[in-house]
C-alpha positions, 0 to 999 in steps of 0.5 A: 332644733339645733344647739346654735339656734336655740341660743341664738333666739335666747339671746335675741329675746334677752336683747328685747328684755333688756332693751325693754327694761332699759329705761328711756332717759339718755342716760339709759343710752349705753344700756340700750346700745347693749341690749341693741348689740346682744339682740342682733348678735342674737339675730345672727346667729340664729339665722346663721342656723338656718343658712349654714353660712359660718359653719359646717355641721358637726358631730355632738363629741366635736361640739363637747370639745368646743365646750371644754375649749371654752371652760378655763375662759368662764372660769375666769370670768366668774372669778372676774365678776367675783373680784371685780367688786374688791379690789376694782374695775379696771384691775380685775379686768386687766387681771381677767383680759391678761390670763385669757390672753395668756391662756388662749395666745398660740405662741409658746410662753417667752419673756418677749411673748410675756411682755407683748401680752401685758402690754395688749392687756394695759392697751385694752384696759386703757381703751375701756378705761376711756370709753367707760370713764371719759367719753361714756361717764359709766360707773365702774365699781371702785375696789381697793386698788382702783 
């Protein structure tokens, strides 16, 4: 069985988990939405395995150097998950959005490159500080800077 299809139905039974762990107030309505989303992601994916529609096959050193394409990216987000607690949601999210921007952006670094990826990390904080905040209510976790 094929690396994508293997995680394909691992994210689609994590979907039905969390779904069902979810709850069933209203208030558990984004939980569920999540869950509904990374469910038929999960879907997708594996029944993109097995009609070959978004990728060629490719050799195992190629999909290891995917993977290491992907490596300075989970740093992050561990760091992310590690600080979000201390210092703040929306400040460890503008921090972690700004390095994988900068990390993965194709043009070279100039001031003019500098400021347009600060200012397409605050745009994106600023969306999910109103989706969370004001239209969804959700707790963010409340840290020294924010």
């Amino acid at each position: 069985m094929s690396p994508d299809r293997i995680a394909g139905i691992g994210a689609l039974v994590l979907g039905v988990v969390l779904y069902a762990l979810a709850g069933e107030s209203e208030a558990y309505l984004f939980p569920r939405s999540i869950a509904l989303a990374v469910g038929m992601l999960g879907l997708v994916i594996a029944g993109s395995t097995w009609t070959q529609l978004l990728r060629p096959a490719q050799t195992m050193l190629s999909v290891g150097r995917a993977w290491l394409k992907v490596l300075p990216a989970l740093a992050v987000f561990i760091a992310y998950r590690l600080t979000m607690e201390s210092i703040g949601f929306y400040v460890s999210a503008f921090a972690a959005f700004s390095l994988i921007v900068w990390i993965y952006a194709p043009e070279p670094v100039s001031s003019r490159a500098a400021a347009k990826r600060l200012g397409i990390s605050a745009a994106f904080i600023a969306a999910i500080y109103v989706l969370f905040s004001v239209l969804l209510n959700v707790q963010t976790p409340r840290g020294l800077l924010l």
